[in-house]
C-alpha positions as CSV (number, residue, x, y, z in Angstrom):
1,X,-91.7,176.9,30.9
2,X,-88.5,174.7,31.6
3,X,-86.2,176.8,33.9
4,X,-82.9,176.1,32.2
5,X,-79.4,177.1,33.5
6,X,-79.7,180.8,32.6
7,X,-82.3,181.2,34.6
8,X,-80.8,179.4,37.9
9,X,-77.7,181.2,36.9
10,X,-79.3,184.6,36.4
11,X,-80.3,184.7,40.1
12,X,-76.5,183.5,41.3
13,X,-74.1,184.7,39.3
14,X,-73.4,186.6,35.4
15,X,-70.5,185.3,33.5
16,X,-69.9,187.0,29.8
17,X,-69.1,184.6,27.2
18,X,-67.7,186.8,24.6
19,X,-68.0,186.4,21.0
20,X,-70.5,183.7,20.9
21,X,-72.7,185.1,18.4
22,X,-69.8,186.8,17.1
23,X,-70.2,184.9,13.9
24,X,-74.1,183.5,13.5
25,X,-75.3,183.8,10.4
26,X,-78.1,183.0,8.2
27,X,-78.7,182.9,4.0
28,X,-80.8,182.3,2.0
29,X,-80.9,181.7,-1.8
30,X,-83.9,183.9,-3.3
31,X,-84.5,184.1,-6.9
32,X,-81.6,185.4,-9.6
33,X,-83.5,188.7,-9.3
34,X,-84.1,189.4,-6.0
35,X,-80.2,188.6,-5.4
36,X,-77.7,191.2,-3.4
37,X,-74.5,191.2,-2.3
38,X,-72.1,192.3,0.8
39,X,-68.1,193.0,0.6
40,X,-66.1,190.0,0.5
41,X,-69.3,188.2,-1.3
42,X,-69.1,186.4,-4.4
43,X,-71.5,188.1,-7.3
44,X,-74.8,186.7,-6.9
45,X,-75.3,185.1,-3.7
46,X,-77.9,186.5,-1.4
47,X,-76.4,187.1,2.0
48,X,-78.0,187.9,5.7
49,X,-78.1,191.2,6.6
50,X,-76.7,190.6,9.8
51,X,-73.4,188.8,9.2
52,X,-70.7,190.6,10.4
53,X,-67.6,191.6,8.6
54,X,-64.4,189.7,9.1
55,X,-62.2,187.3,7.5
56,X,-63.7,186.6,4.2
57,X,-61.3,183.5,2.4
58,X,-59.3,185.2,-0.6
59,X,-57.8,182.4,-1.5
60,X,-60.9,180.2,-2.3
61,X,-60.7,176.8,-3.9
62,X,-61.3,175.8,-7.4
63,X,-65.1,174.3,-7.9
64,X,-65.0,171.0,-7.0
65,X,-67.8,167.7,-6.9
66,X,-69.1,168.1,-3.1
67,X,-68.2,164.1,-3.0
68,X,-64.9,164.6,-3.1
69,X,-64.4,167.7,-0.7
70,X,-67.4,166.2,1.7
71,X,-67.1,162.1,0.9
72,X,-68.3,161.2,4.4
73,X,-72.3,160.8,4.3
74,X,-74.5,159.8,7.4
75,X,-78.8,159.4,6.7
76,X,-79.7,160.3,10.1
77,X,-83.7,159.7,9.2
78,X,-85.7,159.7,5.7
79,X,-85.2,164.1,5.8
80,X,-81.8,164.5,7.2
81,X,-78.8,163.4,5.9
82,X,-75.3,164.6,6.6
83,X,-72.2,165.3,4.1
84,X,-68.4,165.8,6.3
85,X,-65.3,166.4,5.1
86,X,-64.0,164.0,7.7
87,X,-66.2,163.0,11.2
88,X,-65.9,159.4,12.7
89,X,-68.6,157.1,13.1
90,X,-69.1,158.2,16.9
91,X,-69.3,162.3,16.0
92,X,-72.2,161.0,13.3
93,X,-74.1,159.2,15.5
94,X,-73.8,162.3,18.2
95,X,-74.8,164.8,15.8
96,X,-77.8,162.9,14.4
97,X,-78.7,162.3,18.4
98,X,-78.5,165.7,18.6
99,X,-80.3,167.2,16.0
100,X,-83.6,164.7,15.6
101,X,-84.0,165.1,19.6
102,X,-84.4,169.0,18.9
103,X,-87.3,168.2,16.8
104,X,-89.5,167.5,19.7
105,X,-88.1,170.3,22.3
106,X,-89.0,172.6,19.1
107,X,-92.7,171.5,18.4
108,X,-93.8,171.4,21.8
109,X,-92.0,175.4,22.1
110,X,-93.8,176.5,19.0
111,X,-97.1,174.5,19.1
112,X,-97.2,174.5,15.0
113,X,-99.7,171.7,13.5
114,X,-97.1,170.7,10.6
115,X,-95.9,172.6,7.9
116,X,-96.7,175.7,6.6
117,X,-98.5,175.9,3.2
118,X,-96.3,175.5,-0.1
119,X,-93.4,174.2,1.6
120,X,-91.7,171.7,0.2
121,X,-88.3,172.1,2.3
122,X,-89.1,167.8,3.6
123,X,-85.3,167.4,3.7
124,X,-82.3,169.2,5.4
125,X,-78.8,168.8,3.9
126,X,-76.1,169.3,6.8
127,X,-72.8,170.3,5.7
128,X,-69.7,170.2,7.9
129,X,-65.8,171.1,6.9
130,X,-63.1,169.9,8.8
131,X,-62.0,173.4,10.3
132,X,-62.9,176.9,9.8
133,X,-59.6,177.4,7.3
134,X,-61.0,174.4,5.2
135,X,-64.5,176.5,5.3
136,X,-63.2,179.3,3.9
137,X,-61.1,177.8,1.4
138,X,-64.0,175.5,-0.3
139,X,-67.2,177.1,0.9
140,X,-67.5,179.8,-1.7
141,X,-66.5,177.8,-4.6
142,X,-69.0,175.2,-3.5
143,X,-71.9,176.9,-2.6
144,X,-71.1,180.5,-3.6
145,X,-71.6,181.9,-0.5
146,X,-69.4,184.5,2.2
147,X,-67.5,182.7,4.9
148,X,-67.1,186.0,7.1
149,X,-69.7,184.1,9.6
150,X,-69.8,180.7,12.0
151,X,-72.0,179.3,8.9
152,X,-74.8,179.5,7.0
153,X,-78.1,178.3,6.7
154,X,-79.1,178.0,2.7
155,X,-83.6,177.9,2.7
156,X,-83.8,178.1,-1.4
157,X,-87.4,178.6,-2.3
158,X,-89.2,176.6,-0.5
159,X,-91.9,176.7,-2.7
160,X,-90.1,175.1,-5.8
161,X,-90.4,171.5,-6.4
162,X,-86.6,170.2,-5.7
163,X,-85.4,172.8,-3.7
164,X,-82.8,171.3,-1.2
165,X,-82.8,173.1,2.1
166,X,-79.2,172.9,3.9
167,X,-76.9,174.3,6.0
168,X,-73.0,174.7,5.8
169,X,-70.9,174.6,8.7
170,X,-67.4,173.5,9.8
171,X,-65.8,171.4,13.2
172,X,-64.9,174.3,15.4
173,X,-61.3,173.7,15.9
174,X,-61.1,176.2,18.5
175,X,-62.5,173.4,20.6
176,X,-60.8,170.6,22.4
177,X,-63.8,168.2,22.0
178,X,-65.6,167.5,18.6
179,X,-68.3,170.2,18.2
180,X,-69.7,171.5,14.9
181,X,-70.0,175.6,14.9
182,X,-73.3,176.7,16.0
183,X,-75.2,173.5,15.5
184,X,-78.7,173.5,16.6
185,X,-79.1,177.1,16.4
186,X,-78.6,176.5,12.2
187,X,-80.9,173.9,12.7
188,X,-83.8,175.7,14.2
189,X,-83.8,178.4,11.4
190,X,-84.6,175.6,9.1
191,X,-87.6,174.4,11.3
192,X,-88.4,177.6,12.3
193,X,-88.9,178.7,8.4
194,X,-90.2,175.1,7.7
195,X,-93.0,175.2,10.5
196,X,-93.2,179.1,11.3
197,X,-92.4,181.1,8.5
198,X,-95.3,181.0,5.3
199,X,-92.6,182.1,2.0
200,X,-88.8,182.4,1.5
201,X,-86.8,184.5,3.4
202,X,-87.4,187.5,1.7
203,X,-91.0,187.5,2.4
204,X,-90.0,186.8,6.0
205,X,-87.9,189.9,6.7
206,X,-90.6,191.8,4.4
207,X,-91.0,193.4,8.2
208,X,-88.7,193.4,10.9
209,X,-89.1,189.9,11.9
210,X,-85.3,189.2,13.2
211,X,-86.4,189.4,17.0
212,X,-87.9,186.3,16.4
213,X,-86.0,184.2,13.4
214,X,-82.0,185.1,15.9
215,X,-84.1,185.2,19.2
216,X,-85.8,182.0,18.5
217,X,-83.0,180.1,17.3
218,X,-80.3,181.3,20.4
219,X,-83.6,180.4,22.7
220,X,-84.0,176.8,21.0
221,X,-80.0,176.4,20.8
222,X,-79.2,177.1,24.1
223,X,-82.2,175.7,26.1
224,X,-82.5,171.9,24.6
225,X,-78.9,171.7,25.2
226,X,-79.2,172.9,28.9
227,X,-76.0,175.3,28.5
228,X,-76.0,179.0,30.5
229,X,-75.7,181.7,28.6
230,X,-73.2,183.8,30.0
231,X,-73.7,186.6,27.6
232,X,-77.4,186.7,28.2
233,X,-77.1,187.2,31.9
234,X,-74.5,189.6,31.6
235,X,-76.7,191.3,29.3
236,X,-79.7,191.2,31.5
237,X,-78.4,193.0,34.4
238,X,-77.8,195.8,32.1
239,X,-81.2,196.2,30.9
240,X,-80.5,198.2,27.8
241,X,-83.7,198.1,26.1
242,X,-87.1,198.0,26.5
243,X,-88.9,195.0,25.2
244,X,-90.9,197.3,22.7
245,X,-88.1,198.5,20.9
246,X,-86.4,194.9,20.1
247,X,-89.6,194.7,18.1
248,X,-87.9,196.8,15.4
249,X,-84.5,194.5,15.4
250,X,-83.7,194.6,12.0
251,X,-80.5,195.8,9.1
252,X,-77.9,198.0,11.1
253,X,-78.0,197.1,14.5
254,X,-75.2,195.2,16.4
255,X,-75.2,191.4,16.8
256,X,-75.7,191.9,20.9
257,X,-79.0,193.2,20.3
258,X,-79.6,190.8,17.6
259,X,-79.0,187.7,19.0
260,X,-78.6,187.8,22.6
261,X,-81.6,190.6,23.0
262,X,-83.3,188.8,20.8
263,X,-82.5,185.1,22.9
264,X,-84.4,187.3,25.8
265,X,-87.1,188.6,24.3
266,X,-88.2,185.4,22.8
267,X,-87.8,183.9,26.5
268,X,-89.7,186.6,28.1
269,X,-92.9,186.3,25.5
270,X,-92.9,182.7,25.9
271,X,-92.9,182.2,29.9
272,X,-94.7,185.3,30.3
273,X,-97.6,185.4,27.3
274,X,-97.4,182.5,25.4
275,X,-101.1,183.6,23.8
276,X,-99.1,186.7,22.2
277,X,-96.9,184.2,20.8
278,X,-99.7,181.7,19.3
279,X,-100.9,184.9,17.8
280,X,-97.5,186.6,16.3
281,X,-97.0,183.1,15.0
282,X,-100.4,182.8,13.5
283,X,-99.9,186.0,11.6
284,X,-96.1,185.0,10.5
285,X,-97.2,181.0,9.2
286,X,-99.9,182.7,6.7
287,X,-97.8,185.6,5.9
288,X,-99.4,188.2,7.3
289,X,-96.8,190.3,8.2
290,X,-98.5,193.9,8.4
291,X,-100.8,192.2,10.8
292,X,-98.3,190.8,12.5
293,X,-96.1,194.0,12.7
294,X,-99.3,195.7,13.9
295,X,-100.2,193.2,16.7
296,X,-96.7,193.2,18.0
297,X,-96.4,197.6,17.8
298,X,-99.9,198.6,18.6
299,X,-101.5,195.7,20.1
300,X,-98.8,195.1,22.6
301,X,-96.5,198.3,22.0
302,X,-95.2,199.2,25.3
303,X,-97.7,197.6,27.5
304,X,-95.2,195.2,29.2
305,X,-92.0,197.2,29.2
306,X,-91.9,197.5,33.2
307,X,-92.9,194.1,33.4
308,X,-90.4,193.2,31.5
309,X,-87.4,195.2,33.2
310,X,-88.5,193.7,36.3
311,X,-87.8,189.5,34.8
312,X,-84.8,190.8,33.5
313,X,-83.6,191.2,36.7
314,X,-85.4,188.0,38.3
């Protein structure tokens, strides 16, 4: 397993980086039915269970056509194409780099042999405003969504002939250098549901399946970029809970366990028992979920919890 910089780091030092999953956030658009809603969230828009409350726009913009709001375009390949509010040919071309080379890093992570059956999510749609103020003006109007979050990814039914797959996000203008909010962790939720996950997400969370769908994309994110996670080391030393009980991440509990809990368990199942991973993922790609739930709570349960407290500290 590649030893990234969290790793070396772990062993010298533990630097918190606060707030970086402060504001991940995923959504999907399930049928009218099956729709809910959160404070702050327009009527009929299906949000993540996990986004955290904060600074919801109140001042939202009228609807507009995306092509005048988002007229920069890029095709970065035959299935990904990007729509900015403004980004220079140079940030393009960087982004594109950076998402198609995460295609690879995250195929030869998950070992998946292509798609799962009924998905027809070929295509991704990134979307990128110009600042998080510009997100939270036109987002909602646009794509009827919440902007109390760092972005959102939008699956659709990927069963349904037309669906377009995309994810919203903004130029985080917090930073001195060009950097689009949360990136490549966005993008490994729609791989992971493409290649990982059989139905919408719905079906997915059916059982608590969020150990995997935050962990896996703050594991992908963070370790094909080669960047230490500060947060996660911090975290580690503290050892706050055994591996068993992030099985049952789910609605309700705080975005440290969620994501950066979730970041180590994934780690710690892949360099450790990569065969309990084939099989978790073999249950989750046909959507077997009881079976899945069962493997990971009887099957395993508690058997490496020791084992487990002992990495977190190598």
């Amino acid at each position: 397993m590649y030893d990234s910089p969290f790793r070396r780091g772990l062993k010298r030092f533990a630097v918190p980086v606060l707030g970086v999953c402060a504001t991940l956030a995923l959504v999907t658009v399930p049928p009218a039915s099956a729709l809910s809603s959160h404070p702050g969230t327009p009527a009929g828009t299906a949000v993540h269970p996990f986004g955290p409350g904060g600074d919801v726009a109140t001042a939202n913009a009228p609807a507009k056509p995306a092509a005048d709001v988002l007229p920069v375009t890029r095709s970065c390949s035959a299935t990904l194409r990007i729509r900015a509010q403004r980004m220079t040919a140079a940030q393009l071309s960087s982004t594109c780099s950076s998402l198609t080379g995460q295609d690879a890093y995250f195929h030869r992570l998950v070992k998946d042999t292509g798609p799962v059956a009924g998905d027809r999510n070929t295509s991704l749609e990134v979307d990128v405003f110009d600042s998080r103020a510009d997100y939270q003006y036109y987002a909602p109007s646009m794509f009827g969504i919440s902007t109390d979050n760092g972005g959102v990814y939008l699956e659709g039914d990927p069963s349904a002939a037309g669906n377009q797959a995309r994810f919203v996000a903004y130029r985080d203008d917090s930073k001195t250098a060009f950097e689009i909010k949360n990136l490549n962790h966005e993008y490994t939720h729609y791989l992971d549901g493409r290649f990982d996950l059989y139905g919408d997400y719905q079906a997915n969370t059916s059982t608590p399946t969020q150990w995997w769908i935050e962990g896996l994309a703050e594991y992908v994110s963070y370790g094909y970029r080669q960047v230490f996670y500060g947060q996660a080391a911090t975290e580690a030393g503290k050892r706050t809970y055994p591996l068993s009980t992030l099985f049952d991440n789910g609605p309700g509990n705080d975005q440290t366990r969620t994501y950066v809990w979730g970041y180590l368990a994934v780690w710690y199942l892949a360099e450790n028992h990569p065969a309990d991973v084939a099989t978790v993922l073999g249950y989750y790609r046909t959507g077997a979920w009881t079976a899945a739930r069962t493997f990971l709570k009887q099957t395993i349960g508690t058997r490496y919890d020791t084992d487990w407290y002992r990495w977190l500290l190598t």
